[in-house]
N, C-alpha and C positions, 0 to 999 in steps of 0.2 A: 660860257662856262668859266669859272675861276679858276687860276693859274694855283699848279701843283707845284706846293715848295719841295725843292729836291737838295740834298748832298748827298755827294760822294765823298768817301773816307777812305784814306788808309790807314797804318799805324805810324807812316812818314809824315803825311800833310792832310789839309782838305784840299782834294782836289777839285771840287765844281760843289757853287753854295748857290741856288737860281732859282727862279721860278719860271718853270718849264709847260706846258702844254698836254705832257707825255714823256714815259720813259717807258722800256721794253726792258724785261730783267730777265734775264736766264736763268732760271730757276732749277735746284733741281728735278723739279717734279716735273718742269717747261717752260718753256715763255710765260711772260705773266706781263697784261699792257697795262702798266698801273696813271689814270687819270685824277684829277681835282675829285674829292668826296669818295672817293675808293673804302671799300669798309677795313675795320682792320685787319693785317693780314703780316703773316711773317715765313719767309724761304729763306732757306740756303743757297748759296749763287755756283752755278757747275762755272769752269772756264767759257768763259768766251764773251760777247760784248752788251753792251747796255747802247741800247738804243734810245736817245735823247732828244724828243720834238721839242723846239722851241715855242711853234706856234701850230695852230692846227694845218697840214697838209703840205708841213714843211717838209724838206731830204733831213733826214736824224741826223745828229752828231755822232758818230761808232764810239764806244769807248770801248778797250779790252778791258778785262777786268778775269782775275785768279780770286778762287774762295771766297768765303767770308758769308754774309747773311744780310738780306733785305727787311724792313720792318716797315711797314704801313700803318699810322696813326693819325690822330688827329689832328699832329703838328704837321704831315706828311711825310713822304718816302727819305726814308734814309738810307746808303748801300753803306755799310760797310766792308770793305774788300782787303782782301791779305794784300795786293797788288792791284794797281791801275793804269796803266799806260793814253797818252794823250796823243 
């Protein structure tokens, strides 16, 4: 399967610009495992972390992550977050 272009953003920096395998968003509706070819798709992010596979059945990278809204396209996931910690 082809690798899902991912950023994370805040209103400071980019924090992570990659192409990742998987990322897990905390939605607030719920988790949401956003993959390569995902349809479009956009949430609000509740506190807490973005789960970031680099490859398939890799251990995630955690990220914390405050507010902000996720947006799934055809360029792929983009989070933008009021805050990010590394």
């Amino acid at each position: 399967m082809a690798d899902l272009k991912f950023e994370l953003v805040t209103p400071e920096r980019l924090v992570m610009s990659d192409d990742v395998y998987m990322v897990v968003v905390p939605g607030t509706e719920g988790q949401s495992g956003i993959l390569a070819g995902h349809a479009p798709y956009m949430t609000t992010l509740r506190d807490g972390e973005l789960a970031v596979y680099r490859t398939a059945g890799s251990q995630p990278e955690r990220i914390p992550v405050t507010g902000g809204f996720a947006e799934v396209s055809e360029n792929g996931l983009t989070v933008l977050a009021e805050s990010a910690g590394t």
